[in-house]
Rosetta silent file (secondary structure, phi, psi, omega in degrees, C-alpha in Angstrom):
SEQUENCE: XXXXXXXXXXXXXXXXXXXXXXXXXXXXXXXXXXXXXXXXXXXXXXXXXXXXXXXXXXXXXXXXXXXXXXXXXXXXXXXXXXXXXXXXXXXXXXXXXXXXXXXXXXXXXXXXXXXXXXXXXXXXXXXXXXXXXXXXXXXXXXXXXXXXXXXXXXXXXXXXXXXXXXXXXXXXXXXXXXXXX
SCORE:     score description
SCORE:     0.000 S_00000001
   1 L     0.000   20.688 -179.073   83.078  151.005  -19.880 S_00000001
   2 L   -77.654  -21.557 -177.798   86.067  152.908  -18.609 S_00000001
   3 L  -130.455   88.980 -172.076   86.568  154.799  -21.897 S_00000001
   4 L  -105.550   45.671  179.152   83.244  155.900  -23.210 S_00000001
   5 L   -87.704  123.396  179.320   84.403  158.554  -25.712 S_00000001
   6 L   -51.808  140.832  175.834   82.056  158.854  -28.745 S_00000001
   7 L  -104.809  -16.530 -177.841   83.903  158.064  -32.006 S_00000001
   8 E  -144.047  152.902  173.157   81.045  159.244  -34.259 S_00000001
   9 E  -139.906  138.003  174.443   78.270  161.824  -34.020 S_00000001
  10 E  -131.199  155.679 -179.709   75.306  162.410  -36.208 S_00000001
  11 E  -111.746  145.587 -174.630   72.651  165.097  -36.189 S_00000001
  12 E  -153.772  157.328  175.490   68.890  164.709  -36.567 S_00000001
  13 E  -141.490  161.270 -178.815   65.750  166.656  -35.960 S_00000001
  14 E  -157.557  157.796  175.474   61.980  165.845  -35.763 S_00000001
  15 E  -130.494  140.636  178.687   58.632  167.432  -35.392 S_00000001
  16 E  -146.157  147.641 -173.285   55.559  165.615  -33.716 S_00000001
  17 E  -125.859  153.305  176.649   51.958  166.340  -32.996 S_00000001
  18 E  -178.117  163.283  171.800   49.512  164.539  -30.534 S_00000001
  19 L   -68.763  -17.432  174.553   46.828  165.297  -28.007 S_00000001
  20 L  -118.446  161.444  176.834   49.266  164.941  -25.278 S_00000001
  21 H   -57.226  -48.630 -176.524   52.686  166.533  -24.746 S_00000001
  22 H   -64.335  -40.683  175.695   54.325  163.082  -24.210 S_00000001
  23 H   -56.226  -42.333 -176.838   52.699  161.759  -27.304 S_00000001
  24 H   -70.869  -36.935  178.659   53.925  164.676  -29.370 S_00000001
  25 H   -61.084  -54.598 -177.770   57.560  164.286  -27.950 S_00000001
  26 H   -55.602  -42.855  176.204   57.469  160.488  -28.963 S_00000001
  27 H   -64.764  -36.480  167.219   56.246  161.429  -32.388 S_00000001
  28 H   -58.667  -42.162  171.785   59.113  163.965  -32.759 S_00000001
  29 H   -55.789  -53.030  177.639   61.485  161.173  -31.664 S_00000001
  30 H   -52.118  -47.882 -176.889   59.992  158.915  -34.328 S_00000001
  31 H   -64.365  -40.309 -179.981   60.315  161.738  -36.964 S_00000001
  32 H   -80.690   -5.486  178.098   64.058  162.164  -36.012 S_00000001
  33 L    83.302   12.211 -174.565   64.579  158.391  -36.221 S_00000001
  34 L  -122.791   26.415 -177.594   65.633  157.887  -32.523 S_00000001
  35 L   -71.251  -33.494 -169.457   62.348  156.822  -30.805 S_00000001
  36 L   -87.205   16.473 -179.457   63.415  153.050  -30.431 S_00000001
  37 L  -119.116  158.999  174.186   66.540  153.850  -28.379 S_00000001
  38 E   -83.076  109.807 -172.458   67.113  154.610  -24.584 S_00000001
  39 E   -97.595  134.731  177.482   68.198  158.231  -24.648 S_00000001
  40 E  -118.319  117.727  177.630   70.609  159.813  -22.088 S_00000001
  41 E   -90.712  147.345  179.786   71.145  163.418  -22.282 S_00000001
  42 L  -122.585  174.718 -179.759   74.584  164.806  -21.797 S_00000001
  43 L   -79.957 -144.311 -155.278   76.173  168.100  -21.603 S_00000001
  44 L  -110.440   19.953 -176.145   77.842  170.082  -24.427 S_00000001
  45 E   -95.516  130.800  176.114   81.305  168.551  -25.246 S_00000001
  46 E   -93.150  103.544 -167.636   82.174  167.531  -28.825 S_00000001
  47 L   -58.393  153.082  173.697   85.025  164.834  -28.308 S_00000001
  48 L   -65.562  144.829 -178.474   88.302  165.290  -29.900 S_00000001
  49 L    66.743   -1.019  176.615   88.672  163.306  -33.161 S_00000001
  50 L   -59.286  143.173 -173.663   84.871  162.426  -33.318 S_00000001
  51 E  -105.146  130.960  172.985   83.741  161.963  -36.850 S_00000001
  52 E   -79.722  120.450  179.301   80.502  163.643  -38.045 S_00000001
  53 L  -116.845  161.952  176.236   78.482  161.102  -40.042 S_00000001
  54 L   -74.042  167.836  177.990   75.043  161.542  -41.745 S_00000001
  55 H   -51.626  -54.565 -179.183   71.931  160.347  -40.127 S_00000001
  56 H   -56.691  -41.669 -175.157   71.613  157.275  -42.076 S_00000001
  57 H   -73.957  -33.975  175.513   74.992  156.011  -41.533 S_00000001
  58 H   -62.105  -47.784  178.476   74.658  156.662  -37.727 S_00000001
  59 H   -60.928  -31.865  173.408   71.317  154.984  -37.464 S_00000001
  60 H   -58.384  -22.056 -177.979   72.784  151.906  -39.308 S_00000001
  61 L   -92.517    4.262 -176.265   75.157  151.297  -36.459 S_00000001
  62 L  -111.228  164.982  177.030   72.450  151.103  -33.746 S_00000001
  63 L  -123.976  146.579  179.477   70.198  148.444  -32.383 S_00000001
  64 L   -59.363  141.270 -179.241   66.679  148.942  -30.840 S_00000001
  65 L    85.292   -8.254  173.871   66.914  149.456  -27.091 S_00000001
  66 L   -58.699  147.495  171.945   70.513  150.683  -27.185 S_00000001
  67 E   -78.246  125.580 -170.814   71.489  153.257  -24.879 S_00000001
  68 E  -123.693  124.958  173.356   72.233  156.493  -26.734 S_00000001
  69 E   -92.248  142.316 -179.269   73.989  159.597  -25.363 S_00000001
  70 E  -154.207  155.164  169.094   72.903  162.845  -26.931 S_00000001
  71 E  -100.749  119.856 -176.003   72.777  166.536  -26.657 S_00000001
  72 E  -131.580  139.589  177.290   69.168  167.505  -27.288 S_00000001
  73 E  -112.174  137.880  171.431   67.134  170.697  -27.633 S_00000001
  74 E  -143.109  161.003  170.990   63.261  170.269  -27.457 S_00000001
  75 E  -156.712  141.181 -175.916   60.334  172.562  -27.213 S_00000001
  76 E  -134.672  150.892  173.857   56.666  171.988  -27.018 S_00000001
  77 E  -159.072  155.180  174.991   53.530  174.056  -27.042 S_00000001
  78 L  -125.728   19.400 -177.777   49.801  173.576  -27.401 S_00000001
  79 L   -88.217  118.355 -177.020   49.072  177.334  -27.993 S_00000001
  80 L   -47.988  130.597  171.264   47.273  177.753  -31.385 S_00000001
  81 L    71.822    6.215 -174.357   49.536  179.483  -34.005 S_00000001
  82 L   -75.693  127.826  164.286   52.653  179.548  -31.550 S_00000001
  83 E   -75.909  116.919 -179.734   55.982  179.329  -33.449 S_00000001
  84 E  -129.578  156.865 -177.881   58.515  177.046  -31.601 S_00000001
  85 E  -139.983  151.492  168.960   62.064  176.078  -32.411 S_00000001
  86 E  -144.157  134.931 -175.771   64.776  173.751  -31.032 S_00000001
  87 E  -142.535  145.548  170.832   68.334  173.953  -32.228 S_00000001
  88 E  -118.348  128.151 -179.146   71.754  172.349  -31.467 S_00000001
  89 E  -104.353  162.946 -177.889   74.770  174.369  -32.412 S_00000001
  90 E  -142.431  136.158  164.449   78.388  173.006  -33.134 S_00000001
  91 E  -143.259  116.226 -176.144   81.781  174.471  -33.002 S_00000001
  92 E  -107.609  132.055  172.536   84.855  172.363  -33.687 S_00000001
  93 E   -64.365  147.699  171.466   88.547  173.497  -33.178 S_00000001
  94 L   -65.243  -34.565  169.935   90.875  173.266  -36.152 S_00000001
  95 L   -79.953  101.367 -172.053   93.173  171.385  -33.754 S_00000001
  96 L   -74.796    0.743  176.678   91.292  168.161  -33.462 S_00000001
  97 L   -85.202   -7.008  178.933   93.166  167.069  -30.432 S_00000001
  98 L  -100.965  161.244 -178.882   91.068  169.590  -28.593 S_00000001
  99 L   -93.247  159.282 -179.507   87.431  169.312  -27.839 S_00000001
 100 E  -117.197 -175.978  179.582   84.640  171.349  -29.322 S_00000001
 101 E  -124.309  150.705  168.253   81.182  172.367  -28.121 S_00000001
 102 E  -119.635  130.642  177.576   77.566  171.620  -28.670 S_00000001
 103 E  -115.512  155.666  177.549   74.772  174.012  -27.521 S_00000001
 104 E  -115.916  141.749  178.934   71.173  173.646  -27.026 S_00000001
 105 E  -148.827  130.457  170.329   68.683  176.433  -27.729 S_00000001
 106 E  -138.080  144.427 -175.788   64.905  176.439  -27.733 S_00000001
 107 E  -147.364  171.507  171.469   62.560  179.522  -28.258 S_00000001
 108 E  -114.624  131.849  172.886   59.222  180.756  -28.977 S_00000001
 109 L    77.375   13.258  177.906   58.389  183.157  -31.946 S_00000001
 110 L  -110.868  145.445  176.502   61.930  182.836  -33.470 S_00000001
 111 L   -73.425  157.180 -177.362   62.563  181.665  -36.961 S_00000001
 112 H   -58.104  -44.949  177.172   64.511  178.529  -37.541 S_00000001
 113 H   -57.105  -45.140  176.575   67.341  180.591  -39.164 S_00000001
 114 H   -61.852  -48.773 -178.640   67.597  182.982  -36.126 S_00000001
 115 H   -58.429  -47.988  176.723   67.493  180.137  -33.655 S_00000001
 116 H   -56.987  -42.599 -178.439   70.139  178.151  -35.571 S_00000001
 117 H   -68.633  -34.920 -179.465   72.548  181.151  -35.812 S_00000001
 118 H   -62.976  -55.722  179.930   71.908  181.750  -32.123 S_00000001
 119 H   -58.741  -39.422  177.142   72.761  178.125  -31.101 S_00000001
 120 H   -58.539  -45.753  178.834   75.769  178.139  -33.475 S_00000001
 121 H   -61.434  -40.055  173.832   76.983  181.344  -31.883 S_00000001
 122 H   -51.813  -56.227 -176.238   76.563  179.946  -28.384 S_00000001
 123 H   -53.841  -41.491  179.948   78.793  176.947  -29.384 S_00000001
 124 H   -69.466  -38.385  175.259   81.361  179.222  -30.879 S_00000001
 125 H   -60.512  -40.072  178.044   81.424  181.510  -27.903 S_00000001
 126 H   -68.535  -36.357 -175.661   81.956  178.514  -25.486 S_00000001
 127 H   -77.828  -36.358  173.789   84.789  177.120  -27.611 S_00000001
 128 H   -58.264  -38.857 -179.789   86.442  180.715  -27.969 S_00000001
 129 H   -69.818  -21.127 -175.497   86.228  181.143  -24.235 S_00000001
 130 H   -83.462  -27.394  177.826   87.992  177.897  -23.481 S_00000001
 131 L   -89.434    1.773  179.492   90.879  178.985  -25.788 S_00000001
 132 L    67.014   36.875 -176.587   90.972  182.466  -24.044 S_00000001
 133 L  -137.081   32.484 -175.727   90.145  184.105  -27.388 S_00000001
 134 H   -69.170  -22.227  179.383   86.581  185.110  -27.047 S_00000001
 135 H   -77.517   -0.995  179.235   87.229  188.764  -28.060 S_00000001
 136 H  -103.967   13.208 -179.561   88.523  187.485  -31.394 S_00000001
 137 E   -76.940  134.131  174.707   85.231  185.681  -32.482 S_00000001
 138 E  -148.775  171.014 -177.290   83.960  186.975  -35.652 S_00000001
 139 E  -110.802  133.941  175.010   81.514  185.942  -38.601 S_00000001
 140 L   -63.269  119.974 -174.665   82.782  185.074  -42.012 S_00000001
 141 L   -73.056  -26.815  178.631   80.951  187.580  -44.336 S_00000001
 142 L   -77.085  -43.115 -172.970   80.756  185.066  -47.202 S_00000001
 143 L   -98.814  -16.737 -177.383   79.607  181.954  -45.293 S_00000001
 144 L    73.383    7.407  179.296   77.940  183.462  -42.244 S_00000001
 145 L   -90.478  160.423 -179.279   79.877  180.975  -40.165 S_00000001
 146 E   -85.225  146.215  174.111   81.859  181.909  -37.052 S_00000001
 147 E  -137.550  156.680 -177.641   85.583  182.009  -37.070 S_00000001
 148 E  -137.779   84.856 -176.690   88.236  182.537  -34.544 S_00000001
 149 L    39.421   43.846  177.663   91.603  183.668  -35.999 S_00000001
 150 L    70.197    9.732 -178.839   91.526  180.473  -37.961 S_00000001
 151 L   -85.544  -18.981  177.597   91.264  178.422  -34.680 S_00000001
 152 E   -96.265  116.907 -179.029   87.737  177.289  -35.488 S_00000001
 153 E   -79.834  -43.417 -174.175   87.468  174.648  -38.165 S_00000001
 154 E  -149.546  138.334  164.622   83.668  174.402  -38.318 S_00000001
 155 E  -128.899  144.759  177.031   80.573  175.775  -36.925 S_00000001
 156 E  -157.080 -175.062  175.409   77.041  174.624  -37.773 S_00000001
 157 E  -156.160  154.428  168.903   73.608  173.950  -36.517 S_00000001
 158 E  -127.334  131.040 -177.103   70.604  171.699  -36.900 S_00000001
 159 E  -134.838  140.195  174.268   67.143  173.254  -36.112 S_00000001
 160 E  -118.670  133.348  177.085   63.640  172.078  -36.133 S_00000001
 161 E  -139.758  154.356 -178.579   60.717  174.540  -36.108 S_00000001
 162 E  -159.645  162.213  178.863   56.942  174.293  -36.381 S_00000001
 163 E  -111.970  128.959  173.811   53.789  176.260  -35.858 S_00000001
 164 L   -69.828  120.066 -171.235   51.088  174.767  -33.667 S_00000001
 165 L  -106.581  -20.801 -171.220   48.244  174.132  -36.045 S_00000001
 166 L  -102.716  140.621  169.430   45.745  171.928  -34.185 S_00000001
 167 L   -74.792  138.963 -174.695   43.260  173.036  -31.539 S_00000001
 168 L    57.566   29.639 -178.461   43.737  170.846  -28.446 S_00000001
 169 L  -133.362  145.404  174.006   46.841  169.411  -29.909 S_00000001
 170 E   -95.475  136.475  171.160   50.424  169.479  -28.742 S_00000001
 171 E  -120.250  135.692  178.263   53.431  170.173  -31.099 S_00000001
 172 E  -123.669  137.523  170.813   56.948  169.204  -30.240 S_00000001
 173 E  -119.386  151.040 -179.831   60.207  169.975  -32.005 S_00000001
 174 E  -143.452  145.833  165.024   63.546  168.333  -31.195 S_00000001
 175 E  -128.683  139.012 -177.914   67.106  168.801  -32.547 S_00000001
 176 E  -149.467  148.891  170.594   69.845  166.410  -31.390 S_00000001
 177 E  -112.705  115.207 -170.104   73.517  165.451  -31.774 S_00000001
 178 E  -104.851  128.711 -172.356   73.578  161.740  -31.195 S_00000001
 179 E   -97.573  133.252  171.562   76.885  160.018  -29.927 S_00000001
 180 E  -109.571  118.306 -176.126   77.971  156.529  -31.066 S_00000001
 181 L   -81.571    0.000    0.000   80.492  155.078  -28.672 S_00000001
């Protein structure tokens, strides 16, 4: 266990409802496909050389009860008609020997698109600042993605959003970057 650097990462999201906050969180984990694992939250580093895989490929490598490290954003509410979001942003440098960043953002009353862009910009800003280039961060007019004098290879986000619809019911949204060692 001396070298636990993730080799693959997949992104997932989920929405859950229940009469209890914990039950709604469990249902959001089920919707995201990660309820049957032991989850350990970690901070925001995207490891050098880690490969991004789709959710199905990532889940196919896991066993029930396995310990999973993940960056997770979550939000819950039982306020009727409340809009909630949870988003994980990503920024990877072009030089893959360097690490990238994952960011978590959760908000109320913010659209999924707005929350996702904010999470993405947070990750890009953190990456830019470690490279000493934060003043060079800009948005590509065609794609809307962030770029840094060609030093950023990729920015992206995964975002879950929902409106609380049930009286006396909790709604939870989650977004996660799941790491496979």
């Amino acid at each position: 266990m001396s070298n636990m650097i993730p080799r693959k990462i997949f992104f997932t999201k989920g929405i859950g409802t229940h009469k209890s906050q914990l039950g709604s969180f469990e249902n959001a984990l089920r919707d995201a496909g990660i309820a049957k694992y032991n989850l350990v939250e970690v901070s925001s580093i995207f490891p050098p050389y880690a490969e991004i895989v789709d959710r199905e490929e990532g889940l196919s490598e896991l066993k029930p009860g396995q310990i999973l490290f993940l960056v997770i954003a979550r939000n819950s509410s039982n306020e009727l008609s409340r809009l909630i979001t949870a988003s994980v942003g990503l920024a990877i440098p072009r030089n893959r020997t360097m690490y990238g960043y994952l960011s978590e953002h959760h908000s109320y009353g913010e659209t999924a698109e707005s929350a996702g862009k904010f999470a993405e910009s947070l990750a890009a800003e953190m990456l830019a600042s470690t490279m000493g280039l934060d003043s060079y961060l800009e948005t590509d007019k065609e794609t809307g993605k962030f770029k840094l004098n060609d030093a950023i290879l990729l920015t992206n986000n995964i975002t879950a959003s929902a409106v609380v619809k049930g009286v006396n019911e909790w709604t939870t949204v989650i977004a996660a970057a799941v790491m496979i060692i």
